[in-house]
VOPAGU-2260 file (C-alpha; in pm, 1 decimal, decimal comma):
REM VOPAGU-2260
SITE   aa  ch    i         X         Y         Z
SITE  UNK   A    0  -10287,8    1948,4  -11261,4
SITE  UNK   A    1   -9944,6    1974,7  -11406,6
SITE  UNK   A    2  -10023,5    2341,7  -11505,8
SITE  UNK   A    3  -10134,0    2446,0  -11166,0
SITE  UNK   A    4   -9839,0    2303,3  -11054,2
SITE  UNK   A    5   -9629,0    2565,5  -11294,8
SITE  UNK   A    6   -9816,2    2874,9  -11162,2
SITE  UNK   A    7   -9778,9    2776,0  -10800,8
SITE  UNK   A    8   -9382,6    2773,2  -10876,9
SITE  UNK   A    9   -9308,9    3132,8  -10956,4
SITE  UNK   A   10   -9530,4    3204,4  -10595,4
SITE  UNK   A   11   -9267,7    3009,7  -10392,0
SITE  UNK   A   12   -8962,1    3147,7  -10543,6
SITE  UNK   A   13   -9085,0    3487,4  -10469,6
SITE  UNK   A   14   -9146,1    3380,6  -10134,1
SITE  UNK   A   15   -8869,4    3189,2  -10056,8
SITE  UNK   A   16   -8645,5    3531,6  -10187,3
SITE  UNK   A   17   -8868,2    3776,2   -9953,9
SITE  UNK   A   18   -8800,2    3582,9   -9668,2
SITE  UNK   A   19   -8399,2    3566,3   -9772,6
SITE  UNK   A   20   -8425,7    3972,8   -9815,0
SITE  UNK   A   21   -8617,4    3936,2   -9474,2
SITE  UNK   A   22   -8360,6    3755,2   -9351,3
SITE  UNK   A   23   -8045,1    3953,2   -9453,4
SITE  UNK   A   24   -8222,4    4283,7   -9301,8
SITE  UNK   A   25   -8218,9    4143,9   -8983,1
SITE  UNK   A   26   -7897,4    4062,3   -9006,1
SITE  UNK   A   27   -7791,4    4395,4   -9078,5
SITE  UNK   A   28   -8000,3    4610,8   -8855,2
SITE  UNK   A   29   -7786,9    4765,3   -8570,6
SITE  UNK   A   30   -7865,1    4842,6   -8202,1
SITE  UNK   A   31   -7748,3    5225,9   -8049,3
SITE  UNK   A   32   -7630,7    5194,0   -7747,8
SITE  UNK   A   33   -7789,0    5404,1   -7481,2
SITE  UNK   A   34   -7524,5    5641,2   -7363,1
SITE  UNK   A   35   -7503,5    5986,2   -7123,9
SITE  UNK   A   36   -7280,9    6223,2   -7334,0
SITE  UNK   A   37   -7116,9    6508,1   -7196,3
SITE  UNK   A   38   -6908,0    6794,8   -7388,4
SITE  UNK   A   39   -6547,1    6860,4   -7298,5
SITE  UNK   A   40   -6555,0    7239,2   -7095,5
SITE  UNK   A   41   -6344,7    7500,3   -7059,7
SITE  UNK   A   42   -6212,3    7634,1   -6681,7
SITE  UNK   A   43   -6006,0    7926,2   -6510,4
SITE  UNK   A   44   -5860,6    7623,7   -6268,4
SITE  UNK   A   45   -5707,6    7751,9   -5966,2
SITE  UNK   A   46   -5474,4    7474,0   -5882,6
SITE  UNK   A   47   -5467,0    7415,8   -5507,3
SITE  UNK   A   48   -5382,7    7046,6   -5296,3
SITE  UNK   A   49   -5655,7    6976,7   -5035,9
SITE  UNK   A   50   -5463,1    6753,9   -4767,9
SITE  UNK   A   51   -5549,9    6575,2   -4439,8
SITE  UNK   A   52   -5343,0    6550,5   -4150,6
SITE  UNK   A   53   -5284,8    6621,4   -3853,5
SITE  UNK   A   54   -5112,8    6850,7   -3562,2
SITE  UNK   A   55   -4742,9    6774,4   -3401,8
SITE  UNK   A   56   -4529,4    6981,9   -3169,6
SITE  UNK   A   57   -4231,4    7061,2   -3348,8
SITE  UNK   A   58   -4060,1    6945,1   -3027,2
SITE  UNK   A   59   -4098,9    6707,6   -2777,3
SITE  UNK   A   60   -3927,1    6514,5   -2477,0
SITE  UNK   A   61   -3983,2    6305,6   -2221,4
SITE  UNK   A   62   -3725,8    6387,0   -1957,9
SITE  UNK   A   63   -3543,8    6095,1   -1802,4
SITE  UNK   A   64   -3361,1    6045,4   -1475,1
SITE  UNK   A   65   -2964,2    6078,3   -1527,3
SITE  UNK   A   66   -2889,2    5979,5   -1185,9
SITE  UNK   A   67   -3092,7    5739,2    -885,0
SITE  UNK   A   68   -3226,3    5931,3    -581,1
SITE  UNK   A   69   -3484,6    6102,0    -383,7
SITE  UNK   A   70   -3705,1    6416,5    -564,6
SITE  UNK   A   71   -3625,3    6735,6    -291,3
SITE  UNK   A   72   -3763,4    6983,5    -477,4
SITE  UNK   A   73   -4046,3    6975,7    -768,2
SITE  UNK   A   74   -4082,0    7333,1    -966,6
SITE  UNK   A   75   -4355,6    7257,8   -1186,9
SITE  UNK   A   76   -4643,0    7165,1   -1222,0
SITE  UNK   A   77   -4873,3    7037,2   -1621,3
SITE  UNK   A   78   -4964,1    7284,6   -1822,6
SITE  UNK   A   79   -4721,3    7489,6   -1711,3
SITE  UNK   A   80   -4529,0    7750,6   -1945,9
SITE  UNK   A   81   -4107,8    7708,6   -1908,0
SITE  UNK   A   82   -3843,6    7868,5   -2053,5
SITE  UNK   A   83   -3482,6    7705,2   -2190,6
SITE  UNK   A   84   -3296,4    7627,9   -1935,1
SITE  UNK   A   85   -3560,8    7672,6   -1619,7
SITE  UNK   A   86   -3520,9    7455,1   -1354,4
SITE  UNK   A   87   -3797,5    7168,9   -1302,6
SITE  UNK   A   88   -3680,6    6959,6    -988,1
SITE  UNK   A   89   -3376,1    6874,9    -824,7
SITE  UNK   A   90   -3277,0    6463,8    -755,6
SITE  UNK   A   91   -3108,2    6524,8    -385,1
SITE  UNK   A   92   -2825,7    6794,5    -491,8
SITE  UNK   A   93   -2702,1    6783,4    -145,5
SITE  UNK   A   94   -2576,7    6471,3    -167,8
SITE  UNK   A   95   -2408,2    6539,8    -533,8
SITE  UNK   A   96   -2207,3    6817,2    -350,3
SITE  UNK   A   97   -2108,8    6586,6     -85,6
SITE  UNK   A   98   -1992,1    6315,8    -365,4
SITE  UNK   A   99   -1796,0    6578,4    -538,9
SITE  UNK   A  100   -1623,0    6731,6    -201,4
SITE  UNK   A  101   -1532,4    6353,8    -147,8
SITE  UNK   A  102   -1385,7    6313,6    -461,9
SITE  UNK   A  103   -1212,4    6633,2    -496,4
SITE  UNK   A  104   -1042,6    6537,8    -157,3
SITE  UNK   A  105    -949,3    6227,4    -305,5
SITE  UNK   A  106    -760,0    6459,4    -598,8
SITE  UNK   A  107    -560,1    6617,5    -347,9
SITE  UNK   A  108    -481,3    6287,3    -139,8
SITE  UNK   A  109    -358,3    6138,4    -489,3
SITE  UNK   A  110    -143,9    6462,4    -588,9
SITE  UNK   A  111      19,1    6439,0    -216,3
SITE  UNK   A  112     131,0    6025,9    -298,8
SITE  UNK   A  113     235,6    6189,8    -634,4
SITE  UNK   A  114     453,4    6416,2    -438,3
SITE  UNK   A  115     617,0    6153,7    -191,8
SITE  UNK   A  116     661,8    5893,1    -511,4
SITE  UNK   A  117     898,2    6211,8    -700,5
SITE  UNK   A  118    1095,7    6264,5    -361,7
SITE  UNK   A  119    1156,7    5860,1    -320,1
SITE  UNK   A  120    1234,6    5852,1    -689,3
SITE  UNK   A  121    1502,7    6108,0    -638,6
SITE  UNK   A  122    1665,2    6014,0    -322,2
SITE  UNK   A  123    1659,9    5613,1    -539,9
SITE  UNK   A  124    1875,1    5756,7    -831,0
SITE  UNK   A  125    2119,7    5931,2    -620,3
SITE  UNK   A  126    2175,1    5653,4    -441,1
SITE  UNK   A  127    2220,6    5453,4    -783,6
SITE  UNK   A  128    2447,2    5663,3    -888,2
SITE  UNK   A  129    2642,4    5611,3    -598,7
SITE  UNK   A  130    2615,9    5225,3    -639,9
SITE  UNK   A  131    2469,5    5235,4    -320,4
SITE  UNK   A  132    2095,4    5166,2    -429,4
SITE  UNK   A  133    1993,2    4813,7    -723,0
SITE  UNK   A  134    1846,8    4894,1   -1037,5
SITE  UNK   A  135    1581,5    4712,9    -863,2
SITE  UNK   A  136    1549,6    4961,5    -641,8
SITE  UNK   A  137    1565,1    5233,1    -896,1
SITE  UNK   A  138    1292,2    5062,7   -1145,5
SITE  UNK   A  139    1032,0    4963,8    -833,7
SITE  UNK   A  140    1035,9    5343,1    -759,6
SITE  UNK   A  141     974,6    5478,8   -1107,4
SITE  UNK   A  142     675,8    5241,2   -1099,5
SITE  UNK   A  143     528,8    5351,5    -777,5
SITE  UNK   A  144     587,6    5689,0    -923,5
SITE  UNK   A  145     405,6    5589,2   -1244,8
SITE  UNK   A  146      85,6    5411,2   -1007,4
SITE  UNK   A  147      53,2    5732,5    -815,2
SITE  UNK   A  148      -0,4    5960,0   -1113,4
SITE  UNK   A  149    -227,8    5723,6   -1223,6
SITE  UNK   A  150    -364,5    5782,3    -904,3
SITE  UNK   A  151    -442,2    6096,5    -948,8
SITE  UNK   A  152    -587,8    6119,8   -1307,2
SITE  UNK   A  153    -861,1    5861,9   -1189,3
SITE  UNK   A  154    -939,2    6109,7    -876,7
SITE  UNK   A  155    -932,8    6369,5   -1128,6
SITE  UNK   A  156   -1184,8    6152,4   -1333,5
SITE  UNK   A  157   -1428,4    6132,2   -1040,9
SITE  UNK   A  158   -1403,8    6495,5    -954,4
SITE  UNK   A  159   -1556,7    6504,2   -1358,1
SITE  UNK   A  160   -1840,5    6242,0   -1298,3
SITE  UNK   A  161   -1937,2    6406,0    -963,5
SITE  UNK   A  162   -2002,1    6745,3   -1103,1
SITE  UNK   A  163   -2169,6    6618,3   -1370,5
SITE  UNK   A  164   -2393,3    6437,7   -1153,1
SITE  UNK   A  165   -2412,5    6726,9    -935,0
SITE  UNK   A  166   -2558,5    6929,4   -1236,1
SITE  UNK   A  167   -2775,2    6598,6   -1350,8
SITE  UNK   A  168   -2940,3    6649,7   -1034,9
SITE  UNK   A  169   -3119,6    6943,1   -1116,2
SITE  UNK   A  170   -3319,5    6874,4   -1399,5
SITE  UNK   A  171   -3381,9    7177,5   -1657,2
SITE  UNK   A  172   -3581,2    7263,6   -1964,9
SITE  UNK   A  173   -3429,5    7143,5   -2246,8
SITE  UNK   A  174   -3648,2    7429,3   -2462,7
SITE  UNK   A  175   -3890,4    7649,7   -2424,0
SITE  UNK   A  176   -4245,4    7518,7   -2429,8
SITE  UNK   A  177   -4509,7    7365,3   -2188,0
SITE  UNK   A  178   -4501,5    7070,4   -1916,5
SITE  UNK   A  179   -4727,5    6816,0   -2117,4
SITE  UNK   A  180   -4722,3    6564,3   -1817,8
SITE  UNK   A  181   -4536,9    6486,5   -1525,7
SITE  UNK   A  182   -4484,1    6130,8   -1411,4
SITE  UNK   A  183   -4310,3    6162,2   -1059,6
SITE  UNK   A  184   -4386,0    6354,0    -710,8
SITE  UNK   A  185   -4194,1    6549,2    -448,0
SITE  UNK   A  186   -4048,2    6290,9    -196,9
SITE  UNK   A  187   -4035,6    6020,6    -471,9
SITE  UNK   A  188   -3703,5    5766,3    -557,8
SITE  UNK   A  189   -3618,9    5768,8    -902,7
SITE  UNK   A  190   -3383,2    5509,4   -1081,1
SITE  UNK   A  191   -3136,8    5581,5   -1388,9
SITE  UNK   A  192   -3367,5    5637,0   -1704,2
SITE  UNK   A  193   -3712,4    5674,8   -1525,9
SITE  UNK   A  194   -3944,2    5933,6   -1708,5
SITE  UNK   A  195   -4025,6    6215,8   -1468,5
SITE  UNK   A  196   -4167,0    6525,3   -1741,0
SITE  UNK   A  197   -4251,7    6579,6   -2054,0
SITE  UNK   A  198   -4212,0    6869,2   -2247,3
SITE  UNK   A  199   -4396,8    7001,8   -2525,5
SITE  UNK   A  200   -4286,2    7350,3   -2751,2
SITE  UNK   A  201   -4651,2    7498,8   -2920,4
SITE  UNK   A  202   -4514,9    7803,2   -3107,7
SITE  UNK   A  203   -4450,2    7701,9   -3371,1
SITE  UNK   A  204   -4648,5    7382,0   -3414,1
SITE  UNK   A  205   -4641,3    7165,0   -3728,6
SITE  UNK   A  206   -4856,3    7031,3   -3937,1
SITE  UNK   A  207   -4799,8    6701,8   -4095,4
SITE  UNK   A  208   -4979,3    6537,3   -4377,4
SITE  UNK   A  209   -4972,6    6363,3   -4756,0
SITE  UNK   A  210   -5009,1    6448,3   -5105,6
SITE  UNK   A  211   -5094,9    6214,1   -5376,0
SITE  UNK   A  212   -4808,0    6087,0   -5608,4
SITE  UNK   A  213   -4915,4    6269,2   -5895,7
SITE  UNK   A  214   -4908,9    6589,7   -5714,8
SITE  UNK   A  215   -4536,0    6597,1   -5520,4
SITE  UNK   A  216   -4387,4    6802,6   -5806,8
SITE  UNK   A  217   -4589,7    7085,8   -5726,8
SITE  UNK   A  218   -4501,2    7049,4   -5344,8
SITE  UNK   A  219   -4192,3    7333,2   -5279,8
SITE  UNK   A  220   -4050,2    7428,3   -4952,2
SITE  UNK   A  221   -4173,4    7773,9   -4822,1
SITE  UNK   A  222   -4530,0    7719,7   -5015,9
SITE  UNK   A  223   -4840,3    7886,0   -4780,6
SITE  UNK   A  224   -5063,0    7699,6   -4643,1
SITE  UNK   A  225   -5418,0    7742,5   -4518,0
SITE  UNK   A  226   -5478,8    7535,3   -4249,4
SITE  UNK   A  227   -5838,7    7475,7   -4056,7
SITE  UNK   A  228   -5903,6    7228,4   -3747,8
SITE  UNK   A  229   -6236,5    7127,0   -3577,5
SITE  UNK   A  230   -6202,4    7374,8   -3292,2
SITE  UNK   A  231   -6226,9    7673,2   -3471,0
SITE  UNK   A  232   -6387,6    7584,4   -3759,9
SITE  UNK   A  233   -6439,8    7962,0   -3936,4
SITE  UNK   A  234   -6085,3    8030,5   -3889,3
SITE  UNK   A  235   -5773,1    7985,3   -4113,2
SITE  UNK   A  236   -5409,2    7957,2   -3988,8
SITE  UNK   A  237   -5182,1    8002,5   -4180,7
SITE  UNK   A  238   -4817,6    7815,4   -4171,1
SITE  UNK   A  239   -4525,9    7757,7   -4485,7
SITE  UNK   A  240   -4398,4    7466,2   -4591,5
SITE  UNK   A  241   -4074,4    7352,9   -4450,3
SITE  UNK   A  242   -4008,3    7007,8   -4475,2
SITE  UNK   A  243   -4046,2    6764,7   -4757,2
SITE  UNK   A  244   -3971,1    6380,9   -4744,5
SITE  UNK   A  245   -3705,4    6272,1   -4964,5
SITE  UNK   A  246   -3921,2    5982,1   -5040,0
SITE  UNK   A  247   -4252,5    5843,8   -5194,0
SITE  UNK   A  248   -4411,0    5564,5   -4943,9
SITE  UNK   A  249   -4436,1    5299,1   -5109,3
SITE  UNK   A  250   -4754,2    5146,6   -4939,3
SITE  UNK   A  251   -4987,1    5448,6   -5006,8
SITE  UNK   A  252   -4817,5    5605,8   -5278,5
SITE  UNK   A  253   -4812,5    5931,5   -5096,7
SITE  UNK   A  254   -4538,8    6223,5   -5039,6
SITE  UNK   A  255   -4472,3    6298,3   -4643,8
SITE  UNK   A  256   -4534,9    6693,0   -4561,9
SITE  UNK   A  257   -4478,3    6929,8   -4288,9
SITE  UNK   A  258   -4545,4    7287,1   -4257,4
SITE  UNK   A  259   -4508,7    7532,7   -3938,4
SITE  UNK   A  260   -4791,0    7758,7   -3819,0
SITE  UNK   A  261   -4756,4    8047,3   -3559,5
SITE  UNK   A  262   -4879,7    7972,0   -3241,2
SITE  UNK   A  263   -4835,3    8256,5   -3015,1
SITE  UNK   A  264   -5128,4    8233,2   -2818,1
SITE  UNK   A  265   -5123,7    7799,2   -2768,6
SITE  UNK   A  266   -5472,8    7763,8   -2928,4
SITE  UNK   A  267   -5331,0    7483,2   -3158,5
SITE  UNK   A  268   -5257,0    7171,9   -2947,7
SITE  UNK   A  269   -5096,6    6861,5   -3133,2
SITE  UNK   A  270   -5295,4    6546,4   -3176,7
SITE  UNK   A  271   -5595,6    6814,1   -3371,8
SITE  UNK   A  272   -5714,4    6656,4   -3690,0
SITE  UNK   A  273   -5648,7    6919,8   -3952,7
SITE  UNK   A  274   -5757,8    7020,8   -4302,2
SITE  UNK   A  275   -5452,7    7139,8   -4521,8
SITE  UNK   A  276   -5511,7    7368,3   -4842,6
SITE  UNK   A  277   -5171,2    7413,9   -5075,3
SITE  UNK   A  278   -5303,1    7719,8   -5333,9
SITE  UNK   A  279   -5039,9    7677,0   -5597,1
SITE  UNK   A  280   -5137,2    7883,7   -5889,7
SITE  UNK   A  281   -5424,9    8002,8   -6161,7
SITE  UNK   A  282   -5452,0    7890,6   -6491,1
SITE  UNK   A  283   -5703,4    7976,6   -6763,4
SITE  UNK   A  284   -5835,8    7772,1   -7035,3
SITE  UNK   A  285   -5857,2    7425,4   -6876,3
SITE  UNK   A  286   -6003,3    7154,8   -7061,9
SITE  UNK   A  287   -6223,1    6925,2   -6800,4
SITE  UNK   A  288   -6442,2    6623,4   -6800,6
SITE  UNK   A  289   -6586,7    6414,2   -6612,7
SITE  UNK   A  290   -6420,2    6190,0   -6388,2
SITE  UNK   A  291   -6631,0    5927,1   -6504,6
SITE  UNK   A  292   -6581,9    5945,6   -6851,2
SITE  UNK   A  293   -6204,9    5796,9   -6828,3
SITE  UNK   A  294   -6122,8    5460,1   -6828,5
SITE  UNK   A  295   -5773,2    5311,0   -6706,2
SITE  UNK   A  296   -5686,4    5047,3   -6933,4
SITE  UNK   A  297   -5361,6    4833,4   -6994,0
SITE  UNK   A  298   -5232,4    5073,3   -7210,9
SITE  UNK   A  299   -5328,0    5413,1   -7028,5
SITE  UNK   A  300   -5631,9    5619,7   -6999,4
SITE  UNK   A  301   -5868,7    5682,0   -7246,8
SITE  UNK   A  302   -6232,3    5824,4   -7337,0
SITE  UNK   A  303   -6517,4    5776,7   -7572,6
SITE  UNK   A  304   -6591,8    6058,8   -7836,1
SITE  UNK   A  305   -6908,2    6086,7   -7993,0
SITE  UNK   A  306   -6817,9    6146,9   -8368,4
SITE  UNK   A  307   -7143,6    6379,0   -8577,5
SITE  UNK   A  308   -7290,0    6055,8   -8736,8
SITE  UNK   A  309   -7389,9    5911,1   -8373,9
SITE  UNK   A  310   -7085,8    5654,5   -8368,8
SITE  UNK   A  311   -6815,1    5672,2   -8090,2
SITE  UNK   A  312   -6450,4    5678,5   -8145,0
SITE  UNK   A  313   -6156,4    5565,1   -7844,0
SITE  UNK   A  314   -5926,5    5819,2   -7780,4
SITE  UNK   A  315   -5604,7    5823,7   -7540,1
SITE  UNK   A  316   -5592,2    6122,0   -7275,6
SITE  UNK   A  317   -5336,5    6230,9   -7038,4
SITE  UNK   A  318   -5537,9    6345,4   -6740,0
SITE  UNK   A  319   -5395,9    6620,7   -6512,9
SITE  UNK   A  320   -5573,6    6773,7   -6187,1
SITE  UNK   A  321   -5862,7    6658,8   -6025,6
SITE  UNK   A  322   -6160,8    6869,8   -5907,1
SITE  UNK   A  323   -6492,9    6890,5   -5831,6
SITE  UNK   A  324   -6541,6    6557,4   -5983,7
SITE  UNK   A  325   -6456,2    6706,8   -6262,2
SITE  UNK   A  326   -6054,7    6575,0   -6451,5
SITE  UNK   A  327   -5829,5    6815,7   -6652,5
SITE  UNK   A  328   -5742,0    6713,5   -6960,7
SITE  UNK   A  329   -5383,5    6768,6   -7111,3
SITE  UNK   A  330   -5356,6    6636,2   -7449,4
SITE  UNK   A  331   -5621,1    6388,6   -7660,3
SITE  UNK   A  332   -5947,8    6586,0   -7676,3
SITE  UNK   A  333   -6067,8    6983,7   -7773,8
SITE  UNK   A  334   -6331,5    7173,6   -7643,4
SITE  UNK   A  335   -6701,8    7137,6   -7746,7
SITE  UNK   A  336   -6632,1    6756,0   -7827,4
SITE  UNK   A  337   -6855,2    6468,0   -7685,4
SITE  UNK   A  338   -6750,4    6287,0   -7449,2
SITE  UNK   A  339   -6913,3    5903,4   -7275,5
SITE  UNK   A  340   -6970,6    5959,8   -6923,9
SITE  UNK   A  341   -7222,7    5660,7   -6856,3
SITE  UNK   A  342   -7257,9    5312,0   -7063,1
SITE  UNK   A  343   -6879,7    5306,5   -7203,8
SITE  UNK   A  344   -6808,3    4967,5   -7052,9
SITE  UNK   A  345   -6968,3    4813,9   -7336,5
SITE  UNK   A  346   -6878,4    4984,7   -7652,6
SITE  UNK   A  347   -6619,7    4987,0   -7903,6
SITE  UNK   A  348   -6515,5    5173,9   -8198,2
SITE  UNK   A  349   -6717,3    5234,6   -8426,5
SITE  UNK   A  350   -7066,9    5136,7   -8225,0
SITE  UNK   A  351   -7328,6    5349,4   -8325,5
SITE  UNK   A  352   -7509,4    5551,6   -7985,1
SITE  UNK   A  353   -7811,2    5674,3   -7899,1
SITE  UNK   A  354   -7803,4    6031,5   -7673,9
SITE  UNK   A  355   -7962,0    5965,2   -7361,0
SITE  UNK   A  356   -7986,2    6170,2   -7030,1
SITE  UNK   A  357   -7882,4    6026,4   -6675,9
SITE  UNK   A  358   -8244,9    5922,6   -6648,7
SITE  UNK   A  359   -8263,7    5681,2   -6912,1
SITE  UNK   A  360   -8497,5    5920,6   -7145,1
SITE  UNK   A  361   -8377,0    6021,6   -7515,9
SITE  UNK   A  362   -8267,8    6304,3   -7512,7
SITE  UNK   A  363   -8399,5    6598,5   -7728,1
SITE  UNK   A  364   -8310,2    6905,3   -7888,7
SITE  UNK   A  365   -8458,1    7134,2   -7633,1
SITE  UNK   A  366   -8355,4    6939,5   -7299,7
SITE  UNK   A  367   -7966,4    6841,1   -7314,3
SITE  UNK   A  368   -7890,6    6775,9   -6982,8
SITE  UNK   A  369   -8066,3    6595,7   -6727,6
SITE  UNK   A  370   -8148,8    6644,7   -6318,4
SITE  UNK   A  371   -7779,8    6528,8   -6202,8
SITE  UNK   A  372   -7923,5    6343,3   -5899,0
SITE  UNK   A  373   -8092,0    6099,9   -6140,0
SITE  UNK   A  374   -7934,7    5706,2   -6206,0
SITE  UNK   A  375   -7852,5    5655,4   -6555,5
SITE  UNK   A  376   -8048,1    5295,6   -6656,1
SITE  UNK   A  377   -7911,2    5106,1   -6918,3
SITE  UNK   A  378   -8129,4    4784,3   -6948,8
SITE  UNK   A  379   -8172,2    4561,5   -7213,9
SITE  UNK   A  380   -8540,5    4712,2   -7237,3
SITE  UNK   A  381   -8400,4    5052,5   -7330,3
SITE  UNK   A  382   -8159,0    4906,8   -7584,6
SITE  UNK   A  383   -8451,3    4713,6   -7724,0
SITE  UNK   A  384   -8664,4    5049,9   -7769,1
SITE  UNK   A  385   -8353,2    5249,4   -7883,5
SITE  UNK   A  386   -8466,4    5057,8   -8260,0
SITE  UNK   A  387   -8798,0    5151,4   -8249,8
């Protein structure tokens, strides 16, 4: 018995240390990672900003009443084309005139009491001089004198307001441009400040919109722009920029734009939703990527390279223009290297990968790439047969 119990021994150690050996290679097998890997390409990028926006007239009043009465005459009518200075309609000019007769009569009754207060004046200080007439005398004349003049400069002051009024009352075009709308009719009473026209100036018209925060230092007054609206959608108009906002809006994070476009012929009406194109310049040799292959993290952006032995290494990138889905890439990576593009959110440097294409398949040495309208599956069943 005891001697069977001596051979069974040497059985049970070399058990015991193949299931320790067992043990420790399960503890040191490693999982790839399913990943879609994409190389870093080169471009000839022509850099252009692709803008939304919209339409404005350059210039645009609504033309108020300057002075309360009845609408005589009403020149106009919407849509109409007018010139600077044209007149529109006339609030009662007859009876301007006959305010500014009144008070030009008024003028000449004031100068007249001016006149008689210099005469009494003068007949006062001879007889002061005689000690005939009190300084009282003397000093009530010289203000009588001094009340007349006065007088006078406020007739003088009403003759002013009464031709102004007169010239309020017919109402002109404060540019050239079109009658957008008109708000009052012949025979009508207006009051001080009522609207009665707008007016609209088409040629030019402006085109307003915003460009992303990372592009406002390419944004330069006099750059062309291609401009296309719903209307005439195989067309192109073209305008320069001429005004940039001093500022970045701090809600959106966006620069304010304007540019003006030629409008000769009044096809372009403001309000039209419109497409803005900025070409800026060409530049060869552009290193691109995927968009989806950077991540923003705390301490900038950064991308997954797949290093020759399968494993991937993080790498900081400073990202530039954005196109096509596609991201230019200024400094961190060269061309022909192997980017992450799907599965990244899980891996760290160092992990080992396994190539896969956007369809979840391994990928091969014939078939690199994969139909791009696939969805890249990442499951824990794939992970499971990326071992096997």
């Amino acid at each position: 018995m005891r001697n069977a119990k001596l051979r069974s021994a040497p059985v049970a150690l070399l058990t015991m240390l193949a299931l320790a050996c067992a043990e420790e290679e399960v503890e040191v097998a490693e999982i790839a990672r399913p990943v879609v890997v994409r190389p870093v390409e080169v471009f000839d990028l022509e850099e252009r900003i692709e803008a939304t926006g919209e339409l404005r007239a350059k210039d645009h009043a609504t033309i108020a009443s300057e002075v309360p009465g009845r609408i005589t005459e009403l020149l106009v009518e919407e849509g109409q084309r007018v010139e600077e200075g044209e007149r529109l309609l006339a609030i009662d000019p007859e009876k301007r005139n006959l305010e500014l007769l009144d008070a030009q009569a008024r003028v000449t009754e004031a100068r007249a009491s001016v006149a008689e207060a210099k005469r009494e004046l003068e007949r006062v200080q001879k007889l002061h001089d005689q000690d005939i007439a009190s300084a009282q005398a003397l000093d009530r004349s010289r203000t009588e004198l001094a009340l007349a003049r006065s007088r006078e400069e406020a007739a003088a002051a009403r003759v002013g307001v009464s031709r102004r009024a007169l010239q309020d009352a017919e109402v002109r075009a404060p540019f050239a441009g079109s009658v957008a709308a008109r708000t009052v009719s012949r025979g009508e009473y207006v009051q001080v400040g009522q609207p009665l026209l707008d007016v609209v100036a088409l040629d030019p018209i402006e085109v307003e919109f915003t460009v992303a925060e990372r592009d406002s230092a390419l944004v330069r007054e006099g750059l062309e722009v291609s401009v296309r609206v719903a209307p005439y959608p195989d067309e192109r108009f073209l305008g320069r920029v001429t005004v940039i906002s001093p500022t970045i809006d701090t809600r959106t994070r966006t620069l304010r734009v304007k540019a003006q476009i030629a409008n000769a012929d009044a096809r372009l009406r403001p309000g039209l939703f419109a497409r803005a194109d900025l070409g800026l310049a060409r530049r060869e040799g552009v290193l691109m990527i995927p968009e989806e292959a950077v991540m923003l993290r705390a301490a900038g952006e950064l991308v997954y390279v797949v290093t020759d032995d399968d494993r991937v290494k993080k790498v900081s990138v400073e990202t530039g223009t954005r196109r096509d889905r596609r991201v230019e890439i200024r400094s961190g990576l060269a061309a022909g290297q192997d980017v992450v593009i799907r599965g990244q959110a899980t891996l760290a440097d160092g992990t080992l990968v396994s190539r896969r294409t956007l369809d979840g398949k391994r990928e091969s040495s014939e078939l690199n790439v994969a139909s791009e309208g696939s969805d890249f599956a990442a499951d824990a069943d794939r992970e499971g047969s990326a071992v096997q």
